[in-house]
Backbone bond lengths (Angstrom), bond angles and torsions (degrees), N, CA, C in turn:
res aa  C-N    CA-C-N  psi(-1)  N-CA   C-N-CA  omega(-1)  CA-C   N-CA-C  phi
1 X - - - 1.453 - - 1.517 108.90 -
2 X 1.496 103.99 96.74 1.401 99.51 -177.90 1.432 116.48 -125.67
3 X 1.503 113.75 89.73 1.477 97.76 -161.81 2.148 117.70 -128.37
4 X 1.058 112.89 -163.30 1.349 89.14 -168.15 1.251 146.79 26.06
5 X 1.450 91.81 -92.41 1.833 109.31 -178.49 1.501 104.79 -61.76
6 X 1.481 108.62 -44.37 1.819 93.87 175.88 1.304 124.43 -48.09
7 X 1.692 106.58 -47.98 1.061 108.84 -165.91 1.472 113.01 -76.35
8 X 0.973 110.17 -11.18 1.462 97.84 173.14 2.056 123.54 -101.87
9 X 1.411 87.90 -22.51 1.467 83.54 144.04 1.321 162.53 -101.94
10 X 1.195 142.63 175.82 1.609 145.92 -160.25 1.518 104.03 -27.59
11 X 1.831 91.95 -79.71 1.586 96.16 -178.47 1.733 115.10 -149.55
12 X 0.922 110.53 132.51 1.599 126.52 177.78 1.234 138.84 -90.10
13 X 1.174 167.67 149.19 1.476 163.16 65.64 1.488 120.04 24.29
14 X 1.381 122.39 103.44 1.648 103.33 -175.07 1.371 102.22 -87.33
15 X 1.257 123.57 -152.39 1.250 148.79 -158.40 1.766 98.14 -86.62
16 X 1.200 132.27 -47.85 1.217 145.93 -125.46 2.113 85.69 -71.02
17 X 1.114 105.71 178.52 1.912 107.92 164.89 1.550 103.73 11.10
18 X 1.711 98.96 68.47 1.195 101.68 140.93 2.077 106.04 81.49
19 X 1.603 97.23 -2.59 1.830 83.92 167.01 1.238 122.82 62.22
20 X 1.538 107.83 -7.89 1.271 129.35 177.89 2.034 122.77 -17.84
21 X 1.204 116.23 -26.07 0.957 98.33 -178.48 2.130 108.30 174.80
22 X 1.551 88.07 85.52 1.602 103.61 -164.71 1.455 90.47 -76.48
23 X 1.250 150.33 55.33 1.349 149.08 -151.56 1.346 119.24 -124.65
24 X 1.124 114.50 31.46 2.088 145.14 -177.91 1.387 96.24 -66.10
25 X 1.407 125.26 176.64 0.993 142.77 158.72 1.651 140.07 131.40
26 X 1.220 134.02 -179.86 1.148 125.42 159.83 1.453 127.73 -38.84
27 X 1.592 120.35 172.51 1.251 120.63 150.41 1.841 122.48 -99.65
28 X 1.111 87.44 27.47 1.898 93.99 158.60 1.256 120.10 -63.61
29 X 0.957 119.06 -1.54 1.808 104.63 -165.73 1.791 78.47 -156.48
30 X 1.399 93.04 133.31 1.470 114.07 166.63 1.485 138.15 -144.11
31 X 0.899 171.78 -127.71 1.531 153.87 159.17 1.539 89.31 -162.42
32 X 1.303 117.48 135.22 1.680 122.52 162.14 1.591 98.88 -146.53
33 X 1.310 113.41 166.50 1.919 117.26 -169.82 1.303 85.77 -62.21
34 X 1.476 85.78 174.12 1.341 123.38 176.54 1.403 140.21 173.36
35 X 1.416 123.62 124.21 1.566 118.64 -156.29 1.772 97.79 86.32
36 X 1.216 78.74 -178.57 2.124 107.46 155.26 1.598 102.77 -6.14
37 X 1.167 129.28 149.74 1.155 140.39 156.08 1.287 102.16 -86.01
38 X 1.819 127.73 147.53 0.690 148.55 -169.89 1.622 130.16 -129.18
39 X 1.614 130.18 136.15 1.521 97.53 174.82 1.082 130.55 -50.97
40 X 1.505 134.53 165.33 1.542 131.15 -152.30 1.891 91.39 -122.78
41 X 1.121 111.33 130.43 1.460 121.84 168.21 2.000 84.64 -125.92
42 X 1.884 88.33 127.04 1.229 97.29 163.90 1.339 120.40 -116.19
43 X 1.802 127.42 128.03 1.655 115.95 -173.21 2.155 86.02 -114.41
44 X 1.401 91.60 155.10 1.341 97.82 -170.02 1.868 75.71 -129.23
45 X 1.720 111.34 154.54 1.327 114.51 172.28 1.273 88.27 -165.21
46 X 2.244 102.25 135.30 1.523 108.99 177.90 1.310 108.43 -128.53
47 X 1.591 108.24 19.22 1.706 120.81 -175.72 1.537 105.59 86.09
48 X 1.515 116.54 -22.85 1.637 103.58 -178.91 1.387 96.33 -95.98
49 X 1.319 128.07 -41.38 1.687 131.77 -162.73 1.297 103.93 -133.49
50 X 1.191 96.21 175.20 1.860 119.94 -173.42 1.373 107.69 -147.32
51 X 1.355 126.60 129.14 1.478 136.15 -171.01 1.328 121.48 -142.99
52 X 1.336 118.73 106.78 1.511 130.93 -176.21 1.235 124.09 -82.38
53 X 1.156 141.08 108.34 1.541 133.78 -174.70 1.654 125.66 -136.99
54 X 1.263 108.21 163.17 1.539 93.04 166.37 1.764 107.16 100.90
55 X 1.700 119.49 -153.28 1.456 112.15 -152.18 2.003 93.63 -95.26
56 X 1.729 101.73 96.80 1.023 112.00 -173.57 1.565 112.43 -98.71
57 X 2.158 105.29 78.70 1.222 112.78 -162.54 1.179 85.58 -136.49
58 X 1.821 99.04 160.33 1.310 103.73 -163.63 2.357 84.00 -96.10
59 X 1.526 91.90 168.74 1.057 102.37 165.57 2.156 104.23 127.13
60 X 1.172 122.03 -145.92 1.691 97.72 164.39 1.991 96.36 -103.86
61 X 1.519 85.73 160.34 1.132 120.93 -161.72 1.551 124.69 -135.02
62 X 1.143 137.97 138.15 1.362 138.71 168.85 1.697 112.68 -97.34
63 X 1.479 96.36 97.54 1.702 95.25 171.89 1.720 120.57 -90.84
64 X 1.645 107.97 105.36 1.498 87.26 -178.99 1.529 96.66 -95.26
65 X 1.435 89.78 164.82 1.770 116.23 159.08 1.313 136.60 -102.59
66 X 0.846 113.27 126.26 1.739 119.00 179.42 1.216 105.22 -140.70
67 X 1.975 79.06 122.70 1.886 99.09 -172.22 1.188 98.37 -125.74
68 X 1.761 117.18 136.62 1.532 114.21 -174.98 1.758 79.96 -159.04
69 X 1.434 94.03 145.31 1.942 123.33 -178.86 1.612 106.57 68.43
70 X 1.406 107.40 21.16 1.604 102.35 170.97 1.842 100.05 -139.92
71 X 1.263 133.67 -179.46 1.256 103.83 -179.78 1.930 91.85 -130.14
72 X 1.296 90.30 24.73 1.589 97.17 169.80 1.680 114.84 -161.93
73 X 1.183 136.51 152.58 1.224 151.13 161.75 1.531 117.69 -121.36
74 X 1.387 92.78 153.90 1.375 109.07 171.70 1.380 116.42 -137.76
75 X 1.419 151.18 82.19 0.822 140.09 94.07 1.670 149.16 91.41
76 X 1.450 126.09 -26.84 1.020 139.12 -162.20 1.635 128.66 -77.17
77 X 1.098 106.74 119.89 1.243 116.05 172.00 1.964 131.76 -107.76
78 X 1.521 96.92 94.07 1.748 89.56 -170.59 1.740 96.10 -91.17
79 X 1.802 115.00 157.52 1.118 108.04 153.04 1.522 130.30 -134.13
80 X 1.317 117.71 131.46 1.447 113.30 -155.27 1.495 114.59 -60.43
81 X 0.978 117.40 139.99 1.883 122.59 178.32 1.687 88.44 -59.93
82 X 1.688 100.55 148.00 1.024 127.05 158.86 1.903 109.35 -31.80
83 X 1.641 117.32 135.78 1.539 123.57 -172.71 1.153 132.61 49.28
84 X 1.891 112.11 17.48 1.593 108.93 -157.26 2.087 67.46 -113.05
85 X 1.569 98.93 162.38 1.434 100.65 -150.35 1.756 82.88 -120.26
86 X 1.081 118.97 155.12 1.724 122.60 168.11 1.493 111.90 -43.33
87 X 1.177 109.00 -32.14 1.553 110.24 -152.00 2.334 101.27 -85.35
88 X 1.657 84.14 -23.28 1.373 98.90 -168.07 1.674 89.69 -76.39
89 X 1.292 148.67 -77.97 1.127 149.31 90.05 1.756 91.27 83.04
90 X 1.570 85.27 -96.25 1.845 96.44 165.38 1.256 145.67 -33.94
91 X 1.246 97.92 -50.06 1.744 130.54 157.28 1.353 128.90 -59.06
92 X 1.258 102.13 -22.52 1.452 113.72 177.52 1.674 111.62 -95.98
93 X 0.761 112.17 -23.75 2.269 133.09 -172.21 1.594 77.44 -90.42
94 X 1.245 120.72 -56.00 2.041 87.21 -169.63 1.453 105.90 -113.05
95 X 0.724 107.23 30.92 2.047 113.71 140.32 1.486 118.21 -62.33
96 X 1.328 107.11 179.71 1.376 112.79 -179.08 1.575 112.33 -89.23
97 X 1.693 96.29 -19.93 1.156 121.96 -173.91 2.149 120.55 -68.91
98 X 0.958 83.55 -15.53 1.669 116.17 177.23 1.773 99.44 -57.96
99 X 1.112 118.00 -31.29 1.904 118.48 -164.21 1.534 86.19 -77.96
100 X 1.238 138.95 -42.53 1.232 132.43 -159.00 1.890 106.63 -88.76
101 X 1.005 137.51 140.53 1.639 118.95 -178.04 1.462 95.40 -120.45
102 X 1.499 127.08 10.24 1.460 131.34 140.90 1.263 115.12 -67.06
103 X 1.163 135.83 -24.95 1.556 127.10 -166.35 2.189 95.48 -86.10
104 X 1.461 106.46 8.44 1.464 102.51 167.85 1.499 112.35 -53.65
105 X 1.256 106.05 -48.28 1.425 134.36 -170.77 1.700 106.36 -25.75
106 X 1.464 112.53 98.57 1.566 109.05 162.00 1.929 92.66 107.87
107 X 1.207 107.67 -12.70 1.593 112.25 171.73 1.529 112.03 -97.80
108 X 1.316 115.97 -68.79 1.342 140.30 178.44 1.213 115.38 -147.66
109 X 1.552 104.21 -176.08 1.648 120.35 -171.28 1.587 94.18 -140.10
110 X 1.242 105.29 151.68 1.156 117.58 127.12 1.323 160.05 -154.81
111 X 1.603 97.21 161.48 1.063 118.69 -140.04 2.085 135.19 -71.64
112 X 1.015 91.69 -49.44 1.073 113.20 170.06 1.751 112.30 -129.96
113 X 1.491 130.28 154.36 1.371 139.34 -173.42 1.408 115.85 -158.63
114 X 1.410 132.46 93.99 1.188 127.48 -158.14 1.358 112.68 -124.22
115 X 1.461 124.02 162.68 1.448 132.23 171.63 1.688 87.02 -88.32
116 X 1.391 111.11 130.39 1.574 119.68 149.86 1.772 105.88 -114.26
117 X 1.093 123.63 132.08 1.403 146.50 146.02 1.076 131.08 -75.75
118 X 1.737 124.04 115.83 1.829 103.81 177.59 1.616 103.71 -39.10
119 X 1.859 82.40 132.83 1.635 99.60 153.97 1.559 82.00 124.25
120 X 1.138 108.61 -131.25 1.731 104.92 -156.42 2.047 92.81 -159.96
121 X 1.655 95.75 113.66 1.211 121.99 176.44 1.635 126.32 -106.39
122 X 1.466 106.15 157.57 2.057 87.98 178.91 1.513 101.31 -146.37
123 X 1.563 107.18 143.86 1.019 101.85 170.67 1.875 102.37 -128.76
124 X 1.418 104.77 177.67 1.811 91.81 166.55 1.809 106.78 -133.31
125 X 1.244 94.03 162.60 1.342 101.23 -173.61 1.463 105.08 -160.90
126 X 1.176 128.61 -176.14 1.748 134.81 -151.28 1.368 84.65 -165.82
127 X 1.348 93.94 116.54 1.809 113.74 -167.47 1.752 89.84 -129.52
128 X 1.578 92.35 133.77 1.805 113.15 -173.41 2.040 81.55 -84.57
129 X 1.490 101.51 166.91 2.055 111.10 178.31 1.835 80.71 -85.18
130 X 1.361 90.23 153.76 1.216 113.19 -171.85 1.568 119.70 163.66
131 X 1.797 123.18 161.21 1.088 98.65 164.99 1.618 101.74 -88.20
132 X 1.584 101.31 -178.34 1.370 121.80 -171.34 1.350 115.71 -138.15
133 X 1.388 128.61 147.53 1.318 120.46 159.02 1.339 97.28 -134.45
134 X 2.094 112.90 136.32 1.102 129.18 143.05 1.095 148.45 -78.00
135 X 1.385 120.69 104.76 1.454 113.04 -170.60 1.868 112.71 -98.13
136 X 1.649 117.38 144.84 1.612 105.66 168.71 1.526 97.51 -89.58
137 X 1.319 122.95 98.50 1.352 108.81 179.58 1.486 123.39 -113.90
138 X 1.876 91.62 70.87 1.448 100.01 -172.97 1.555 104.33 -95.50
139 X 1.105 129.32 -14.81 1.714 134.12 -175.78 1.634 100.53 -78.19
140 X 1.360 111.55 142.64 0.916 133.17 143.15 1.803 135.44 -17.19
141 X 1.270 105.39 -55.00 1.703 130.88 162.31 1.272 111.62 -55.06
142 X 0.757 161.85 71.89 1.954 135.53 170.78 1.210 105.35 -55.18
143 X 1.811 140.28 7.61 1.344 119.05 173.71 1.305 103.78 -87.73
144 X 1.835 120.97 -15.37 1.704 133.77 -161.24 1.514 82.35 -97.66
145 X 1.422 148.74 -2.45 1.793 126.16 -173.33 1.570 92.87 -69.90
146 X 1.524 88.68 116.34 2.397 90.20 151.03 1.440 109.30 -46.44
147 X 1.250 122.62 157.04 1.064 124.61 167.84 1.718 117.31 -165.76
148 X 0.899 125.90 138.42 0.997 151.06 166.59 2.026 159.24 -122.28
149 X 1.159 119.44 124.44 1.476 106.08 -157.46 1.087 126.30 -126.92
150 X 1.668 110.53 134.61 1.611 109.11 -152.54 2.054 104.88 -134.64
151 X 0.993 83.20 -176.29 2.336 82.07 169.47 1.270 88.68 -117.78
152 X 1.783 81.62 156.38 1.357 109.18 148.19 1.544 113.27 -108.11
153 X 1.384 127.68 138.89 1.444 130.85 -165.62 1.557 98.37 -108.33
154 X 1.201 113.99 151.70 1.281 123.59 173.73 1.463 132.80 -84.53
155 X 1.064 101.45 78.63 1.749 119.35 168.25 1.689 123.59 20.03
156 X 0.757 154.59 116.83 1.326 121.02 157.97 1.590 118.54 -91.08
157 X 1.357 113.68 -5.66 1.379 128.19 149.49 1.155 126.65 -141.25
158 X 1.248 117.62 103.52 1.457 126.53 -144.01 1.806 101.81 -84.34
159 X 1.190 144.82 101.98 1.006 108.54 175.35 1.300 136.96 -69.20
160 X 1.740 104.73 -178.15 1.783 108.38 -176.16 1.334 116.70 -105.91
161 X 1.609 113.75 143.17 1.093 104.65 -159.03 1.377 106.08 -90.51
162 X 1.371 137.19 168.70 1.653 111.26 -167.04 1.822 99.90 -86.42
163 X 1.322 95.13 -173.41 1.577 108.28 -175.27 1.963 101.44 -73.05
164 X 0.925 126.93 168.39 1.388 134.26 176.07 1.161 95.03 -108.70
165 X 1.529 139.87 -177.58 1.605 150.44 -147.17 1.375 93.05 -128.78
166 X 2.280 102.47 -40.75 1.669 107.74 179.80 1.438 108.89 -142.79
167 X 1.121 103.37 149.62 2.092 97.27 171.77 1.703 108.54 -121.06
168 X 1.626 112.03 128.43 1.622 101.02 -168.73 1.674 100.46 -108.27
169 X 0.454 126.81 61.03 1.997 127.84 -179.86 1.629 95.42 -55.15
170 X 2.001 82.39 144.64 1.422 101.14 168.75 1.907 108.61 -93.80
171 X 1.017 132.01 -157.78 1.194 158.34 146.95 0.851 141.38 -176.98
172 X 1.616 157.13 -160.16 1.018 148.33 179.62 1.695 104.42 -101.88
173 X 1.235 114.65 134.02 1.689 123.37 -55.12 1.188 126.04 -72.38
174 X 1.199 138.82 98.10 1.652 112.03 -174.58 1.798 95.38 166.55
175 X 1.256 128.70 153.91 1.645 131.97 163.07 1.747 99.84 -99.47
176 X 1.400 74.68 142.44 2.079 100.25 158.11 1.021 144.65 -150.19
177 X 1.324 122.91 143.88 1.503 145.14 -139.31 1.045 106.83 115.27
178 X 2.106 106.85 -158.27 1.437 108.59 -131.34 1.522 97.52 -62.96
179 X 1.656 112.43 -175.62 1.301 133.84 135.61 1.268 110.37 -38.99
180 X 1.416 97.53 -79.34 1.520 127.36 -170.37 1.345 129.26 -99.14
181 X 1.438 94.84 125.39 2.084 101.92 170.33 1.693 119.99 -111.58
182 X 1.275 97.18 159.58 1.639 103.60 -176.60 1.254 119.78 -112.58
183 X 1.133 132.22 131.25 0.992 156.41 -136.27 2.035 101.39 -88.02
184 X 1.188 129.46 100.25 0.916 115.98 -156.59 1.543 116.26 100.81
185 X 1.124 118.76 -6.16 1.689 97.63 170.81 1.627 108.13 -122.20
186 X 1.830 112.41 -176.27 0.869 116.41 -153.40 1.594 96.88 -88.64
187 X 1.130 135.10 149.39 1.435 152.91 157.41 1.426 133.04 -123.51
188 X 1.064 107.39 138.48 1.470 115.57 169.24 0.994 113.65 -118.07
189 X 1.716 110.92 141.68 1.377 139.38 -178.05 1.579 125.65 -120.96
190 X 1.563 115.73 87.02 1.232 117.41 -149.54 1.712 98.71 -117.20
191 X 1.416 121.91 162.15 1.297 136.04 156.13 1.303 118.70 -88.98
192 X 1.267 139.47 103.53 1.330 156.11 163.42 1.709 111.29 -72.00
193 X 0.992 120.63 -24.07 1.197 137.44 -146.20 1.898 99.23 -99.84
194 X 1.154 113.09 152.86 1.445 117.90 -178.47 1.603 119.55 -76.72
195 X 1.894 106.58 -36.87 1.099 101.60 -170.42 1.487 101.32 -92.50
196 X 1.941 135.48 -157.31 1.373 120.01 172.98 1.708 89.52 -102.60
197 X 1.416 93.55 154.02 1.587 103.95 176.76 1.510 106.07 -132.36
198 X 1.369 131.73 -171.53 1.476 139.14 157.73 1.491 100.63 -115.08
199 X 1.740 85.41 -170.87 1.549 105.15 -179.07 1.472 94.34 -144.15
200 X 1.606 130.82 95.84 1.501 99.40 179.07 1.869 88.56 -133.86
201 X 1.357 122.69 -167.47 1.601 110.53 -148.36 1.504 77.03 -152.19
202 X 1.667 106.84 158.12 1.479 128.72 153.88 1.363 102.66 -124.47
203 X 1.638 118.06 143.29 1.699 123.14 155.80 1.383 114.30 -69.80
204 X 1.436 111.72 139.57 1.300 102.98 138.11 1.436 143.97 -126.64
205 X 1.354 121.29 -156.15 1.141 104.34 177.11 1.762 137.39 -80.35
206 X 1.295 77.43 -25.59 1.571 109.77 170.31 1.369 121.55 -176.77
207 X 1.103 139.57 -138.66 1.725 125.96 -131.18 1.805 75.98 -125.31
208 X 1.401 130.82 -58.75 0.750 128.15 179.38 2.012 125.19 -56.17
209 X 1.136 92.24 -23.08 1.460 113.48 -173.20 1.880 96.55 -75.78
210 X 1.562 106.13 -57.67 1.457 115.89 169.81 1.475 131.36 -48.70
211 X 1.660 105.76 -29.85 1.703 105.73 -174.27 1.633 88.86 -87.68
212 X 1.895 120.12 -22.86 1.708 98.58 -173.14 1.651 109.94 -72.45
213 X 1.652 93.09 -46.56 1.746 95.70 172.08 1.492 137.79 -47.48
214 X 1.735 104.01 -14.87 2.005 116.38 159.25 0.995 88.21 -68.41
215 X 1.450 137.86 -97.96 1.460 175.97 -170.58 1.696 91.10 -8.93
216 X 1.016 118.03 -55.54 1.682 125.06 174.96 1.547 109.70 -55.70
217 X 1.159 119.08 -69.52 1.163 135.61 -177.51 1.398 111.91 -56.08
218 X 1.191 135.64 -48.00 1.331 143.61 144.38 1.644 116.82 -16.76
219 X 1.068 116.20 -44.38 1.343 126.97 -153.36 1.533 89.79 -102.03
220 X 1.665 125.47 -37.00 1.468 110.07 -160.72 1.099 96.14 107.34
221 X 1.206 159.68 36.57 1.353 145.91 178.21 1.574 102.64 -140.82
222 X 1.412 117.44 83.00 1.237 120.79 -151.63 1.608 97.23 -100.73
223 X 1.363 122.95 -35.00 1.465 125.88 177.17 1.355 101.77 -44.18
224 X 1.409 111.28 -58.72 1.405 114.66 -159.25 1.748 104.06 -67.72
225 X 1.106 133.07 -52.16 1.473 140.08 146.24 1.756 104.79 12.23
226 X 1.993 82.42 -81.91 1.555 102.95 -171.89 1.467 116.36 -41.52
227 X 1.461 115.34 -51.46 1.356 119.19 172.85 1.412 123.15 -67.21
228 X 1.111 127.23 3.18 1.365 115.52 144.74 1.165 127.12 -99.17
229 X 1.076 110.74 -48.35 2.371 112.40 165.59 1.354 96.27 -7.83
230 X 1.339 97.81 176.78 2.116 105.92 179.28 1.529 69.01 -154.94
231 X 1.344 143.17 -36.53 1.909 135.79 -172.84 1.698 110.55 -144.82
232 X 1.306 92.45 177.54 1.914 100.10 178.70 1.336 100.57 -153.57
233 X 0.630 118.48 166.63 1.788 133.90 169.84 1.400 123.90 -170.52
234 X 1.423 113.93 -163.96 1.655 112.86 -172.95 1.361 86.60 -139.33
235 X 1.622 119.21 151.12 1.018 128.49 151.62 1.374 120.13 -108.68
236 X 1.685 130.76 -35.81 1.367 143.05 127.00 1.938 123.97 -128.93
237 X 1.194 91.27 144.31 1.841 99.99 -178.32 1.494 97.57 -65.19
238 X 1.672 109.81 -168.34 1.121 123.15 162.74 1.526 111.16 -39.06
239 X 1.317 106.79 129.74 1.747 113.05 176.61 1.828 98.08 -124.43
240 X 1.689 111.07 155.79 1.816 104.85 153.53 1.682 106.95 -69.12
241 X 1.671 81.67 179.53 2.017 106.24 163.80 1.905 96.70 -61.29
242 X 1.113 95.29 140.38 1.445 89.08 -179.35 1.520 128.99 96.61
243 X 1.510 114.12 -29.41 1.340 115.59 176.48 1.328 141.78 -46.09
244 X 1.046 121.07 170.80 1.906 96.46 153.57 1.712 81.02 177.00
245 X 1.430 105.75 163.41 1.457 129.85 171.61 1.721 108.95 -152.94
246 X 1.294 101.37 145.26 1.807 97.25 176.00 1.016 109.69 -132.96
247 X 1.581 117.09 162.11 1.365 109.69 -179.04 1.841 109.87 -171.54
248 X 1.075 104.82 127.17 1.597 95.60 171.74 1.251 131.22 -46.46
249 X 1.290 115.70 111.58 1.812 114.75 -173.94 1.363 121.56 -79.37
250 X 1.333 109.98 128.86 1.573 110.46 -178.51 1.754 107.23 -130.05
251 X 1.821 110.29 94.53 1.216 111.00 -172.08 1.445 71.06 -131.24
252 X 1.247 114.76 162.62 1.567 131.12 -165.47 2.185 81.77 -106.77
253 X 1.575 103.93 149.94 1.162 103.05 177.62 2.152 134.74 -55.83
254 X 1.206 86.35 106.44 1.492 108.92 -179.85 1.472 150.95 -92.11
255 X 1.078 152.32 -168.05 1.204 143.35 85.12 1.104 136.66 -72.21
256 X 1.539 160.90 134.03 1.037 132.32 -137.35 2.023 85.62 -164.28
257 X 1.400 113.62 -179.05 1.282 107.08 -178.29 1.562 90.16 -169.76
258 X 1.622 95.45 115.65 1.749 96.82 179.48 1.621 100.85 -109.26
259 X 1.328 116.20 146.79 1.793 134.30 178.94 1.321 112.57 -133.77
260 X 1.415 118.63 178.88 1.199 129.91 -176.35 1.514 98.59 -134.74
261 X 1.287 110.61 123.17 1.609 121.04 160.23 1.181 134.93 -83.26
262 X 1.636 115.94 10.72 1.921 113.71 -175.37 1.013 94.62 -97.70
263 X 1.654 106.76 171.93 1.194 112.71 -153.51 1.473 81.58 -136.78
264 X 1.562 91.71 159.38 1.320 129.92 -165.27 1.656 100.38 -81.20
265 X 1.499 140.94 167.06 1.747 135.00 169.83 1.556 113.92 -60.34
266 X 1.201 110.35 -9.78 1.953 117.09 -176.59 1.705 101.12 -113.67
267 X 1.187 135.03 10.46 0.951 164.67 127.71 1.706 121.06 85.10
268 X 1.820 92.10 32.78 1.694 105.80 146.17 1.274 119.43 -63.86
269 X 1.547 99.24 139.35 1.746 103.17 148.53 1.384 134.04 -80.10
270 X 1.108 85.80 146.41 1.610 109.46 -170.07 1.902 108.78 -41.44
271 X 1.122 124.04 -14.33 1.240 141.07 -150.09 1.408 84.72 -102.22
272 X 0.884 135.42 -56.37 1.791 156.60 159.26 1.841 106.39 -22.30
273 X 1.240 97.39 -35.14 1.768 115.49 -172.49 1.446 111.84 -108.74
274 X 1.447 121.27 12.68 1.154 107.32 170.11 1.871 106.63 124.42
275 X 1.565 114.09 -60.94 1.097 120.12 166.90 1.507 132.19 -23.97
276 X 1.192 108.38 59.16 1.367 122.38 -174.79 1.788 109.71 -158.62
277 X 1.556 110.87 144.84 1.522 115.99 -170.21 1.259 120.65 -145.98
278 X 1.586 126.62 110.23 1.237 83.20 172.18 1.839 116.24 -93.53
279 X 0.963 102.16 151.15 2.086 129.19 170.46 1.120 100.06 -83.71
280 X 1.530 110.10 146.14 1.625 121.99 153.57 1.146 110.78 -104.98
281 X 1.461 139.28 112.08 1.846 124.45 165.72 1.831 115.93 -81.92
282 X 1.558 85.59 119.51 1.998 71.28 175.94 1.693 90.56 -119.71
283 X 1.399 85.39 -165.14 1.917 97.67 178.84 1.473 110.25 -88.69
């Protein structure tokens, strides 16, 4: 499922093992600290490998990124349900069962899904102890994602992650919260919703340009969509029930229109059902 926003950005995640992570895009949207200092999880990605390091505790957390010899990263963090074993894990990604990234359900989650940009990005998130696997799953292939697998240990004081300014949750079907976001503050981007969804965005030209670009997308008429955008980005990829990631937003003042591209078992998108918004970004 590779549609719009992929296609019009850098580089994507298709559909294949699980959809794992449609998380392409511009550098409109970026994550840098904020508030409280936080423990530091560092992921490094050079398109061949992926490397996890640093305060690998459960509780909230600051994950930065550093991407160098690719001119994009992606990011991913799944974590296996309690007794489910790597190998099961494995078995499940090359199944047939892999096309659906609902059939995680009762295996793993995941957890976090991020846009990385060359250079070095951050997002935060509140990670349960567990094992984990990171995937960069910015290619096309999911058999070519680096990957790598590490724990999370259990805290004995877990810290807190600070409050966000806004929280935009998806669900079945539709996002909520504000209208409007500011440019520069902290946000959260959570799944409320049962099945996994994204969070990814089109520009437009203006306000009027933004209610046609829902209105398009709504309908299935995504070419026409594309040709009005002027940008795209991600704010989070596929996430589980339960997820969430935050991050300071840095889109210069907009209109903007965030959707969801998974698809339903008859194999509409979610965008098809409503999952579509338009946002205002001011300063």
């Amino acid at each position: 499922m590779k549609r719009i926003f992929a296609l019009a950005a850098a580089a994507t995640a298709g559909s294949a093992a699980l959809s794992l992570a449609l998380s392409g895009g511009t550098s409109l949207a970026a994550g840098r600290p904020h508030h409280a200092a936080l423990p530091k999880i560092s992921v490094s990605m050079n398109g061949k490998k992926i490397a996890v390091s640093g305060a690998l505790q459960s509780g909230g957390v600051s994950i930065v990124s550093t991407v160098t010899r690719e001119p994009q990263g992606a990011p991913l963090f799944i974590r296996l349900d309690p007794g489910v074993t790597l190998a099961q894990f494995i078995a499940l990604l090359q199944s047939s069962a892999s096309s659906d990234p609902n059939n995680l359900n009762g295996v793993a989650s995941i957890v976090t899904d991020a846009q990385a940009n060359k250079g070095t990005s951050v997002i935060q998130a509140d990670l349960l102890p567990g094992q984990y696997v990171a995937f960069d799953s910015v290619r096309n292939n999911p058999s070519s994602w680096p990957h790598t697998v590490f724990v999370i240990k259990k805290a004995a004081h877990p810290a807190a992650l600070p409050r966000p300014a806004a929280t935009l949750a998806t669900i079945e079907f539709g996002f909520r919260g504000p209208g409007t976001l500011r440019d520069g503050e902290l946000v959260r981007f959570a799944n409320h919703g049962f099945l996994v969804h994204m969070d990814v965005y089109a520009v437009a030209r203006n306000h009027a340009g933004a209610v046609k670009i829902a209105r398009l997308l709504h309908q299935g008429k995504e070419n026409q969509a594309q040709r009005l955008s002027v940008g795209f980005g991600t704010f989070a990829g596929p996430l589980s029930h339960g997820s969430y990631q935050q991050l300071v937003v840095h889109v210069r003042p907009a209109w903007i229109v965030v959707a969801c591209f998974m698809q339903t078992q008859d194999g509409r998108d979610h965008v098809l059902l409503g999952m579509e918004r338009v946002i205002h970004i001011v300063k």
